[in-house]
SEMI-338288 format. One line per 8 residues: number of its first residue (from 1); for each residue y, x, z of C-alpha. Coordinates in steps of 0.02 Angstrom, whole numbers, plus 50000, padded with zeros to 5 digits. Each point is the difference from the previous one (the first is absolute). Example, Ala and Ser with C-alpha at 12.3 -4.5 7.8 and 13.67 -1.06 7.14 Angstrom:
<pts>
1	49775,50615,50390  50172,50069,49967 $
</pts>
This chain:
<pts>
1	51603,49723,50604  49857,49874,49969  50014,49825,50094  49950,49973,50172  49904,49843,49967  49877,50024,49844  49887,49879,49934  49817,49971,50105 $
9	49826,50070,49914  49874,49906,50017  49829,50103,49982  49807,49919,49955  49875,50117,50013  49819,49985,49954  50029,49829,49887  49848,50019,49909 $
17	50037,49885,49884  49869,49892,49929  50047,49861,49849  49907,49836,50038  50076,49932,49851  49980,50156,49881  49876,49987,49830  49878,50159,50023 $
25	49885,49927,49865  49904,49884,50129  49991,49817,49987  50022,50026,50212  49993,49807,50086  50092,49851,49939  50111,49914,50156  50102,49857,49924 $
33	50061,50051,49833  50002,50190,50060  49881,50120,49995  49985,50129,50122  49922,50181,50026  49935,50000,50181  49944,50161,50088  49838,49977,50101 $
41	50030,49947,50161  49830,50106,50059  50104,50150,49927  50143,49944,50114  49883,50010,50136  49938,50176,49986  50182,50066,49953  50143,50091,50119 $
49	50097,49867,49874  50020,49831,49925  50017,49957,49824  50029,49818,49943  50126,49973,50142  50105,50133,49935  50070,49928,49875  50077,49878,50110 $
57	50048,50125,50129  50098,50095,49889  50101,49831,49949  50033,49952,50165  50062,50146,50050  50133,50048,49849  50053,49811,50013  50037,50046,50191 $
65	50077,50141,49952  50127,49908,49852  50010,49890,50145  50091,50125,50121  50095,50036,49864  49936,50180,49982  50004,50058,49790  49928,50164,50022 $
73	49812,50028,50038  49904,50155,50006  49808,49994,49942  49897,50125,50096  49844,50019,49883  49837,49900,49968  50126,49871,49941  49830,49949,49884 $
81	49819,49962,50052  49927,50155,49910  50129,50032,49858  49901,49886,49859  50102,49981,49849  50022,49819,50029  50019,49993,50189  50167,50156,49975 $
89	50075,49884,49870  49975,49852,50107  50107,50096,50155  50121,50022,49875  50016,49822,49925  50009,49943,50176  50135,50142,50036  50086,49951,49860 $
97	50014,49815,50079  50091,50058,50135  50108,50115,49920  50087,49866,49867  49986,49857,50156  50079,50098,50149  50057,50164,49904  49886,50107,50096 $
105	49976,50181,49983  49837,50083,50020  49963,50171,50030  49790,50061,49987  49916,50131,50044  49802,50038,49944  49880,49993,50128  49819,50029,49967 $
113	49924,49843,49939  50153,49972,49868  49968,50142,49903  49856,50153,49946  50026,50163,49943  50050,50024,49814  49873,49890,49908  49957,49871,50138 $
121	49824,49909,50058  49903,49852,49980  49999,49871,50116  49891,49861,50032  50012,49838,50126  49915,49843,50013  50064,49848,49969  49953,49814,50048 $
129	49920,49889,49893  50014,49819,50000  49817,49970,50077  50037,50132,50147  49911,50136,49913  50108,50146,49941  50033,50114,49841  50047,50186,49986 $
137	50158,50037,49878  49982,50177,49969  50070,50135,49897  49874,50100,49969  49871,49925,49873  49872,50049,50043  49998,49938,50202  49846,49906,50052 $
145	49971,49882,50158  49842,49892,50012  50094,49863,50121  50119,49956,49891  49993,49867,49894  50114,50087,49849  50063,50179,49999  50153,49990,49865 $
153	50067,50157,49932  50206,49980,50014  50125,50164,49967  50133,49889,50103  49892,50066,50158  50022,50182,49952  50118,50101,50128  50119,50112,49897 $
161	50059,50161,50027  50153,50092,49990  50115,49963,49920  49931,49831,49912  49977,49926,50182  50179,49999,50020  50059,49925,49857  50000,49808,50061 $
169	50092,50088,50164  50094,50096,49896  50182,49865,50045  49953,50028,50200  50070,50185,50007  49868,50108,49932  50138,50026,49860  50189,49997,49981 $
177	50087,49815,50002  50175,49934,49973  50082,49969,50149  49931,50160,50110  50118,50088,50069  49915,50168,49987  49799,50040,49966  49883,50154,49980 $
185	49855,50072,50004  49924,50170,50061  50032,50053,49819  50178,49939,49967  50077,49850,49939  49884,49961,49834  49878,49853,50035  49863,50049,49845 $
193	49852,50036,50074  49977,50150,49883  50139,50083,50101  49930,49938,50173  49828,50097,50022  49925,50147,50095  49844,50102,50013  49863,49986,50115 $
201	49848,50096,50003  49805,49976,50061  49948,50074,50167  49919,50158,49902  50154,50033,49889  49915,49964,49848  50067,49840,49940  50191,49941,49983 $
209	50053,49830,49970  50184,49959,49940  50026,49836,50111  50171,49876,50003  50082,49999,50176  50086,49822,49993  50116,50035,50186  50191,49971,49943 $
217	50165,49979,50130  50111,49865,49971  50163,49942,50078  49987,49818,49989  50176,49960,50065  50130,50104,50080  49973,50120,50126  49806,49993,50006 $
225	49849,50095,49900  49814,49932,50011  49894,50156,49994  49842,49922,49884  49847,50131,50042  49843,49968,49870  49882,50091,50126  49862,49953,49888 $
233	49897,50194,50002  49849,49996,49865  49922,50171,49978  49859,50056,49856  49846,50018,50075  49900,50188,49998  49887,49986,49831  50070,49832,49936 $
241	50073,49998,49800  50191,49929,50019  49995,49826,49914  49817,49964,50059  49963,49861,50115  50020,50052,50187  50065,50141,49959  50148,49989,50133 $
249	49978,49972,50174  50071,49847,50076  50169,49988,50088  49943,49893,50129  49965,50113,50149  50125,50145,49954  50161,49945,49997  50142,50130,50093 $
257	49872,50107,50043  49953,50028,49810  50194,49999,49953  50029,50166,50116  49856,50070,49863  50025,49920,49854  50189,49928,49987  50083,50143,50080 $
265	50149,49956,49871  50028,49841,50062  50018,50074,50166  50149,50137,49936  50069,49835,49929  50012,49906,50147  50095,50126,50096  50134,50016,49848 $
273	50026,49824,50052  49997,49980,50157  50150,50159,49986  50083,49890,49896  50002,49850,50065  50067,50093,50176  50147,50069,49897  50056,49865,49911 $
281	49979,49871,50173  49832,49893,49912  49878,49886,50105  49863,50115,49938  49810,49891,50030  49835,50053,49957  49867,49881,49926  49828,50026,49958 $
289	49834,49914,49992  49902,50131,50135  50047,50037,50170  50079,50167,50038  49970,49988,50176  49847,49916,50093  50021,49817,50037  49848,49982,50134 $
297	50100,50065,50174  49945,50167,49975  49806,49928,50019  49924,50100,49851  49905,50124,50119  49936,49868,50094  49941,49901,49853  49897,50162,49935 $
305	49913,50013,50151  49934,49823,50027  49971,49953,49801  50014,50163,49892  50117,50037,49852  50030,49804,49939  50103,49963,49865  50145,49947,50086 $
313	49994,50196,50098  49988,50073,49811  50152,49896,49941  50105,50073,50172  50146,50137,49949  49972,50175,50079  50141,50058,50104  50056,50122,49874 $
321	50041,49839,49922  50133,49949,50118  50070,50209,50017  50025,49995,49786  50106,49836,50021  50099,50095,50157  50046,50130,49866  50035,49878,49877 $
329	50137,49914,50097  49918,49835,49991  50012,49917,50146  49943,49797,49961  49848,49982,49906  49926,49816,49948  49814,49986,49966  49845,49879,49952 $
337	49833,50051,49963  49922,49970,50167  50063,49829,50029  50028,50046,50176  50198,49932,50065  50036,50163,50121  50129,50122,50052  49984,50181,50008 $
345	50107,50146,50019  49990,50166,49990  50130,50119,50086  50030,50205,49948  50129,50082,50125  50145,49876,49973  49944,49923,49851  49890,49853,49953 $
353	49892,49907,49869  49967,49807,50032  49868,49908,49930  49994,49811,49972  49827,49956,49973  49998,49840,49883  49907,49836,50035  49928,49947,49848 $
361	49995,49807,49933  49825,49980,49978  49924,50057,50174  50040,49954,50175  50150,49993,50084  50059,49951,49806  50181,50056,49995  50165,50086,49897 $
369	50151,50114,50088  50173,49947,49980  50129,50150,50015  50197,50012,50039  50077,50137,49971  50128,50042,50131  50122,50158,50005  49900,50072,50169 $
377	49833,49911,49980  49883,49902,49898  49927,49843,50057  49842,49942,49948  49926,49821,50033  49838,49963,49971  49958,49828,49909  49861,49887,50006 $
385	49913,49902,49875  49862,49923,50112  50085,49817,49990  49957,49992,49819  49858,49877,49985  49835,50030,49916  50017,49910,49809  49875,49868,49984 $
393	49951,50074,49814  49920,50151,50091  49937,49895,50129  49885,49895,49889  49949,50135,49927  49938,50089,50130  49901,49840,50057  49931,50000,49819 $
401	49930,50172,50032  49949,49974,50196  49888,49859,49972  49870,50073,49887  50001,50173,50043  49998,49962,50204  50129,50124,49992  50030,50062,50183 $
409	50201,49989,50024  50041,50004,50200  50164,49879,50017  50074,50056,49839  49975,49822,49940  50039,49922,50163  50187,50032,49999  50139,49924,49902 $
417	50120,50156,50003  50003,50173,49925  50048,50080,50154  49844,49925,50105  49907,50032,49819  50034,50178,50007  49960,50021,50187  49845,49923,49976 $
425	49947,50103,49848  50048,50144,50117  49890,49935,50127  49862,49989,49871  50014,50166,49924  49925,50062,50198  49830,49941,49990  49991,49989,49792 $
433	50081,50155,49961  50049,50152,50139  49854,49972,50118  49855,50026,49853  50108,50141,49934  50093,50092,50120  49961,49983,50175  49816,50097,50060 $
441	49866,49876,49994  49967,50008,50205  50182,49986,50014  50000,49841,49897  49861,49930,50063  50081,49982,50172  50166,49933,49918  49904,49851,49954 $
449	49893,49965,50147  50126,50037,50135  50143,49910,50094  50164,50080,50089  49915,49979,50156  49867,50125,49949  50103,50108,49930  50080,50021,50161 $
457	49849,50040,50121  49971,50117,49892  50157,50101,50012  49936,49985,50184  49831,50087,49982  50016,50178,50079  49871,50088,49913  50015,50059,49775 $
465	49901,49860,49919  49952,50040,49808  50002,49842,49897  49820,50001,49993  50027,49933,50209  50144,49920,50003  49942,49819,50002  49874,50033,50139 $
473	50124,50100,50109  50114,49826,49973  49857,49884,50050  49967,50108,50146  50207,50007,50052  50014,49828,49990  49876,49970,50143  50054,50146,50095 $
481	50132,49939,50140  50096,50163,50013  50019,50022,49820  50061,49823,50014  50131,50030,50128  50069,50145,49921  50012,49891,49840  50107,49867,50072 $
489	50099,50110,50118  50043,50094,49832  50049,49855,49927  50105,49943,50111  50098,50151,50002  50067,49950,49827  50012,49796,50039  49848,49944,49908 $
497	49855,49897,50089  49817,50051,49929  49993,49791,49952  50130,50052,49869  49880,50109,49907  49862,49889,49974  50000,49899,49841  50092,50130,49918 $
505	49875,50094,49873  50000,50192,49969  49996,49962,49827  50164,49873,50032  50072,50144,50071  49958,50115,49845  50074,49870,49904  50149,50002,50080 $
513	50027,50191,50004  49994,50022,49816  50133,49850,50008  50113,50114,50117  49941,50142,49916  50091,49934,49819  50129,49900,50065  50058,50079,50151 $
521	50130,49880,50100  49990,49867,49874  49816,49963,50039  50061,49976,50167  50043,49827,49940  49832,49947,49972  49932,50085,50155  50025,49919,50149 $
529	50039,50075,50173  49839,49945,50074  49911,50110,49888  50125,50148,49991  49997,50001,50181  49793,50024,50013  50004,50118,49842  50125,50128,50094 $
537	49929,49967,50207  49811,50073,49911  50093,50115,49916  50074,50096,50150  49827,49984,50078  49931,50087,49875  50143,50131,50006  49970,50024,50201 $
545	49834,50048,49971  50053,50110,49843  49931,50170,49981  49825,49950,49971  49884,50101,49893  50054,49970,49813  49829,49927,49966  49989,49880,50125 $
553	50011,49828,49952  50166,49961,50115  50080,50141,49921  50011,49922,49825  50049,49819,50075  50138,50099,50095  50062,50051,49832  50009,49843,49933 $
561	50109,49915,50131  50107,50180,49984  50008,49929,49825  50063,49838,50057  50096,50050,50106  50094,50092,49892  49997,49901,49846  50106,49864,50131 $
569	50115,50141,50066  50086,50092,49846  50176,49983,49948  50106,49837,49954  49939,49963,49827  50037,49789,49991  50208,50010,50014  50073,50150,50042 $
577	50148,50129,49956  49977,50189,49943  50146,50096,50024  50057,50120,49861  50064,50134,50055  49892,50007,50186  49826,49927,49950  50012,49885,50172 $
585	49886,49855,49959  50052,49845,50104  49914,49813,49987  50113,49869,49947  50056,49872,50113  49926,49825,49974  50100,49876,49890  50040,49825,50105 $
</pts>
């Protein structure tokens, strides 16, 4: 019988790993006697992630982790920026640090930006030079960019492919190691990747690739197997000769929906396992980098009709998704990708599949799981890294490219923490990023010149308003004393006063929403009640007045405090407990 009490897992997802200190064949900027390869901060600024910080986040949080005393530490892909050369063997020289130090054990999966196909990509990013101008390092020769002041040709940017990518992984679990109890792969026990590969074929039939499928089990200690899914999916594309550039589509939007299609054999694998594992009495849990259930509160419908397909709606797992993991007999499944720290299950007659959505490290809240494996349940604590202060190194730099460039960062550089960093640079991302690219222009427009206040007479206005109206049916509300009535009658219904809605921006609010909308209950930290509070009373006045006409303007604001409303509603997913054998999901009690 395995022990009662096995040793906690500690899981990172999302790392993204960038080496500060790593020699890419640019002179980079000279701090002390050090010299340093900063990320621009005005990418920063336009990204859904941060890039200089994390190589400091992803110290602080495995020295929190050897701190707890925890050796074994699942990695749940994009453990690198983009998969350069240089960056993967930096993750590994840092690995390595903690592995001879504390005697960890690490266990990786791929996820999309650590790995490409069979021959890899270029890559190019811009670095900072020491007058606050920048540089491209690129891989490809023969890239061109007028603003920069060098463009330097380096093959330690180049993302590899199967299975070269893996080889400075290759002591992390991708292949057999001394001291595993037992490990496999869909193919059997040999770890060559000549005896690891399948066949996929193009859309039309015509073209088949012979691809390396890098999932493996292991047992790690006693009593326990880590299911290790490499849901990476690349596919030839219709008229494309195997071997040319582009020639496979990317892996970032398919994930599990692509591996019902494509790595059917994985599948058939996975539910040997999970057979297994029931007979023989193992804790039997599922990792992979993409989400097998949706992590948004079941808000995917009401996301297409107020923005379109986005990219985060493309990247969301079909429900035949969750049914193929029902017939699998997998019941707990870990994931990253999304960097969005949620809860979801799905339930077929009297079985289940649970998803645990991964925060990542390098967006807001900022965060890693902790889990204990109990004989009834699993409990999983979620840890945060947002103490960990912002290094001065990075700091100075960023000055030294703010000052001539004007570069427009919101508080990023007012705040001395990564955690108020991150929310910030969440907070940012609104106006720099998702309003110019997502939200409909007349939609976005009123984001920015609205407050709460406004946003609530309209949910009172009787009549379908297009956009085109909306801000002169609000001008004429606000001076109309029965509108105004209603308004505060309504409000007080739900315990707010209308004087708590003014000062608070629509576009504060937006801000907000996407901070709920990623980080579920643990934004709730850096949300206060006064503004929850007002976010939810206009909320329920839009849903009183729901049912009006889909193209009315107070229609598609009604959605988006639906979308609030759920995004703040959804299962435990800070500290909770899953039970193994039931599915019950319970929140954890608070420590004291």
């Amino acid at each position: 019988m395995p022990p009662l009490e096995h040793p906690r897992i500690a899981v990172i997802a999302d790392a993204h790993f960038h080496d500060l200190y790593a020699d890419y064949g640019f002179s980079g900027v000279l701090q002390g006697d050090r010299r340093l390869t900063f990320r621009l901060l005005a990418d920063t600024a336009r990204s859904t992630r941060v890039f200089n910080e994390s190589y400091f986040a992803f110290h602080h949080a495995l020295d929190d982790i050897a701190e707890r005393g925890i050796r074994h530490v699942v990695l749940l892909g994009d453990y690198s920026d983009d998969g350069q050369v240089e960056t993967v063997k930096g993750v590994k020289r840092f690995l390595d640090q903690y592995a001879a130090r504390f005697g960890m054990r690490f266990y990786a999966t791929t996820g999309n930006h650590d790995i490409f196909g069979a021959d890899g990509r270029h890559r190019a990013k811009r670095f900072l030079n020491p007058d606050g101008g920048y540089s491209i390092l690129s891989s490809d020769p023969h890239m061109r960019d007028r603003g920069a002041h060098a463009v330097i040709a380096s093959d330690r940017m180049y993302c590899q492919g199967y299975p070269d990518g893996l080889d400075a992984m290759a002591d992390f679990g991708f292949y057999p190691r001394t001291g595993d109890l037992h490990w496999e792969t869909p193919f059997g026990t040999d770890g060559d990747p000549a005896a690891r590969l399948y066949e996929v074929h193009s859309p039309d039939g015509k073209t088949t690739r012979r691809l390396m499928d890098a999932s493996y089990l292991i047992e790690p200690f006693a009593g326990v197997w880590l299911l290790m899914i490499d849901a990476n999916v690349f596919v030839p594309i219709d008229g494309m000769t195997p071997g040319e550039e582009g020639d496979l589509a990317d892996s970032t939007s398919a994930g599990w929906n692509a591996m019902l299609f494509h790595k059917r054999f994985v599948l058939d694998w996975m539910a040997d396992v999970s057979r297994r594992a029931r007979l023989e009495g193992k804790c039997l849990l599922a990792f992979s980098h993409y989400p097998v259930l949706d992590p948004l509160d079941a808000t995917v419908e009401d996301e297409v009709a107020l923005l379109g397909r986005t990219g985060m709606v493309e990247r969301i797992p079909q429900i035949d998704v969750a049914e193929a993991l029902i017939a699998a007999g997998i019941d707990i499944h870990f994931s990253g990708h999304l960097h969005v720290n949620d809860t979801a299950q799905y339930r077929s007659g009297d079985r289940f599949v649970t998803n645990v959505a991964m925060p990542s490290l390098v967006a807001f809240p900022g965060a890693y799981k902790v889990l204990t494996i109990g004989d009834e349940r699993i409990d999983i604590e979620t840890v945060g890294i947002e103490a960990m202060p912002i290094d001065d190194d990075v700091r100075q730099a960023y000055r030294l490219e703010a000052l001539p460039s004007r570069l427009e960062a919101g508080g990023m550089l007012e705040v001395d923490d990564y955690g108020g960093f991150l929310f910030e640079h969440l907070g940012h991302l609104v106006g720099r990023r998702y309003l110019k690219r997502e939200w409909p222009k007349d939609i976005a427009a009123m984001i920015r010149a609205l407050d709460l206040a406004d946003l609530a007479t309209l949910s009172q206005v009787q009549e379908p308003v297009p956009a085109v109206d909306a801000m002169a049916a609000i001008a004429a509300a606000r001076n109309d004393p029965g509108v105004q009535q209603r308004l505060a009658a309504g409000l007080m219904e739900h315990g707010v006063e209308i004087g708590a809605l003014h000062g608070l921006s629509a576009r504060e609010f937006l801000a907000d929403w996407y901070r709920v909308r990623m980080g579920s209950e643990l934004a709730l930290d850096w949300i206060s009640k006064q503004k929850i509070a007002p976010y939810l009373a206009v909320g329920q006045l839009f849903a009183d007045h729901d049912g009006q006409e889909p193209g009315a303007v107070q229609a598609q604001f009604a959605l988006i405090f639906r979308m609030f409303s759920k995004y703040i509603s959804g299962l435990p997913s800070r500290d909770f407990s899953i039970d193994r054998i039931s599915g019950a999901i319970e929140r954890s009690l608070p420590k004291l």
